[in-house]
N, C-alpha and C positions, 0 to 999 in steps of 0.2 A: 864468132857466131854472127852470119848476117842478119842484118836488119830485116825484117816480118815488111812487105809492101804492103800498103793502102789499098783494101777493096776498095773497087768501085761501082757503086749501085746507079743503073742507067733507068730514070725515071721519067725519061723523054715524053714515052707511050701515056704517060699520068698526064704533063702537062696539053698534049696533042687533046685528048677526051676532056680536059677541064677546057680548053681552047672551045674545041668544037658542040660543048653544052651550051659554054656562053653565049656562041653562034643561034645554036637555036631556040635559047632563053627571050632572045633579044627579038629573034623575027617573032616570036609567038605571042609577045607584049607581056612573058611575065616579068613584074619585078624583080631586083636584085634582094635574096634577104636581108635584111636589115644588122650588120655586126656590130653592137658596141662595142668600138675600138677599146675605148677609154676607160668602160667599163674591166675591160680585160686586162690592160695594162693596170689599173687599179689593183685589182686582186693579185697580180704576178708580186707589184710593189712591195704589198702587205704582209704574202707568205715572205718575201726576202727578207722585210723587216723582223715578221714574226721569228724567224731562226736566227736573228740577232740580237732576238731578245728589244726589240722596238714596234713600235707601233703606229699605224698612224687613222684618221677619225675615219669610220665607214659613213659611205652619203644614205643615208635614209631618205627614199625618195617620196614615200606616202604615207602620210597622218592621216589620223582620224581624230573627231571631234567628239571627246566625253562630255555627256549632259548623266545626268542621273533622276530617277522618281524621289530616291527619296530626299525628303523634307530638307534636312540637315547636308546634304552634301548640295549646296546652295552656290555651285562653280561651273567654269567649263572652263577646260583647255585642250589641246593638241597631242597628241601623243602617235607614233608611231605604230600603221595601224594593224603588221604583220604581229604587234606582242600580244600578248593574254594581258585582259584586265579582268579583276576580281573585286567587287567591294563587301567590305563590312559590316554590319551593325553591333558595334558592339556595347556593352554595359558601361557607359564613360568615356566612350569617341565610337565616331566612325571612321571610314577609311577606304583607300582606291587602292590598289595594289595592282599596278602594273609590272609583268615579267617581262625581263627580254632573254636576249643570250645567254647560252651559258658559258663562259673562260676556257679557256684552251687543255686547261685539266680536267675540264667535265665536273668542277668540285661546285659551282654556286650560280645562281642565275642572277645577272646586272638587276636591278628592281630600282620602278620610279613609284614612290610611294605619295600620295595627299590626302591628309587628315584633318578631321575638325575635332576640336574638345572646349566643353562650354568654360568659361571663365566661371571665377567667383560668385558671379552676379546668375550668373546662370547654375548653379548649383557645381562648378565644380572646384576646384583645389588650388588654382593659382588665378593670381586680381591684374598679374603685369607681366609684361614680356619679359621683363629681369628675372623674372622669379619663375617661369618657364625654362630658359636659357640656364640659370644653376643650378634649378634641376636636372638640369639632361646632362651637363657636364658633371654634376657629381655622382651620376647614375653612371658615365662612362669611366669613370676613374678606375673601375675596378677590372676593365678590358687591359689588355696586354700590348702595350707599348699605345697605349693613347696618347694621343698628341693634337692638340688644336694647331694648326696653319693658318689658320687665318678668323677674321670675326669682322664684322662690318655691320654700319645699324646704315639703313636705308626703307624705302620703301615698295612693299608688292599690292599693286594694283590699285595705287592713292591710300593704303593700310600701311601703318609703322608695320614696322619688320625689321628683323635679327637675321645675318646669314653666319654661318659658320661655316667652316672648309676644317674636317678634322682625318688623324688618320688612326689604325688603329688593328691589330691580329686578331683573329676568332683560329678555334681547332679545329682540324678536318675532324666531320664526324665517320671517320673509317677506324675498325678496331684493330686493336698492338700499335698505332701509330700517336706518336706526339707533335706531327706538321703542322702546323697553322699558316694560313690565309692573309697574306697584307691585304687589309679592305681603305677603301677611301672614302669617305661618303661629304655631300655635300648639303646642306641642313637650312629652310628657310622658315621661320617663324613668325608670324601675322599675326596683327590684333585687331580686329572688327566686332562693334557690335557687340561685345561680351562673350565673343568669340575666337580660340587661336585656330589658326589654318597651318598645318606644316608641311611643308613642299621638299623631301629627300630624293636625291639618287645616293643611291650605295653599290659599288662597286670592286672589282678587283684593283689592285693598285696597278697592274699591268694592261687594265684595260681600261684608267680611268677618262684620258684622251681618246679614247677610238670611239667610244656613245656619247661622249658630252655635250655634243648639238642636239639629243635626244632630250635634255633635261634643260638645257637653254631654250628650246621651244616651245616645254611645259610653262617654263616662267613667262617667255614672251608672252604667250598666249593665254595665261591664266587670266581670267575676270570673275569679278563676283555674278552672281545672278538675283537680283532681287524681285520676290515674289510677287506679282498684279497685286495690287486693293482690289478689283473685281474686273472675272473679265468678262462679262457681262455688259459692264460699263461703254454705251454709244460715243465714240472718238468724232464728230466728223472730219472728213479729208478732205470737204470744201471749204472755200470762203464762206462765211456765214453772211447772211446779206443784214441792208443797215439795221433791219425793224429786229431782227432774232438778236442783233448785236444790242439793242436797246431792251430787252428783256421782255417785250411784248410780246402777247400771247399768241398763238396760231392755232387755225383749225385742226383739230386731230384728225387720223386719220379714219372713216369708218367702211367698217365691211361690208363687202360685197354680197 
């Protein structure tokens, strides 16, 4: 049986009309659009990896900056500004909840979460970061292949601070099925003020690399906010000349 020959598709005529567009693109002064190469090869990368079961970080190109009204969520930082944010108030903390993506099975959506919960002193349950940190480990004990990878004491934002890096299964909530979710979350714990602050992402285990400049720039960018004494209060932005510097009186000013 002979070998089938190679069509051959003449697409001459295509480049001839893409030639002569150029042509008169170019007298008419409009621009070339604009192609992110990089951008394209990026995502080609990502599906290749993706079907190998690898991954690599997506660029997040625009943050947005979280301030909040209320009282107690007394912070700002950075957060990617395409995800949903939600806060809290709740009976014993409050809370941010930002959503991102959701995983390639559609099963859970990436979340960078920041919380406040009053210390002892402030009417709540724990006096020390120690005793925040055993409690949340012994609260995780009873998750399905929990595991801590890592623990480090440092500090966020000039505040002692605890970080953890732990791992750990939750089950798909789909019925007849017993599948579960490797999640990976990353955990920061603050003490201010009679105050803890905790800074999480929680994430897929397969996507834990591909947002993690997402939650690296919440921390970068995390600072406390501390409230005016009155703002009210006259600052001047000048020099103050010698006699104001000597506390000597001056004429007020009277209405016209």
């Amino acid at each position: 049986m002979g070998m089938k020959r190679a069509k051959t598709i003449d697409d001459t005529y295509l480049w001839e009309l893409k030639k002569l567009w150029e042509e008169k693109r170019r007298a008419l002064g409009i621009p070339e659009p604009p192609t992110d190469l990089a951008a394209i090869d990026r995502e080609y990368r990502h599906q290749r990896l993706q079907q190998r079961g690898l991954v690599i970080a997506r660029e997040i190109r625009y943050y947005a900056a979280f301030t909040s009204t209320n009282p107690r969520l007394r912070f700002a930082f950075h957060y990617p500004s395409d995800w949903q944010v939600r806060e809290f108030d709740e009976e014993g903390y409050d809370e941010v909840l930002i959503l991102g993506p959701r995983d390639r099975e559609n099963t859970c959506n990436l979340a960078l979460l920041v919380s406040v919960t009053p210390g002892k002193a402030q009417g709540g349950r724990f006096a020390t970061l120690e005793e925040m940190v055993v409690n949340r480990l012994n609260r995780s004990q009873r998750l399905t292949e929990f595991k801590v990878l890592s623990r480090v004491k440092g500090e966020l934002a000039s505040a002692e601070a605890v970080e953890l890096m732990v791992s750990y299964n939750v089950p798909l909530l789909r019925t007849g099925t017993r599948q579960e979710i490797p999640l990976m979350e990353r955990w920061i714990v603050a003490a201010r003020k009679g105050w803890f602050y905790e800074l999480i992402y929680r994430v897929t285990a397969e996507d834990y690399y591909t947002y993690l400049d997402a939650f690296r720039t919440l921390v970068r960018t995390f600072e406390f906010v501390d409230e005016r004494q009155d703002a009210n209060i006259f600052y001047p932005l000048v020099t103050q000349s010698p006699t104001d510097a000597l506390g000597e009186e001056q004429a007020g000013y009277e209405p016209m």
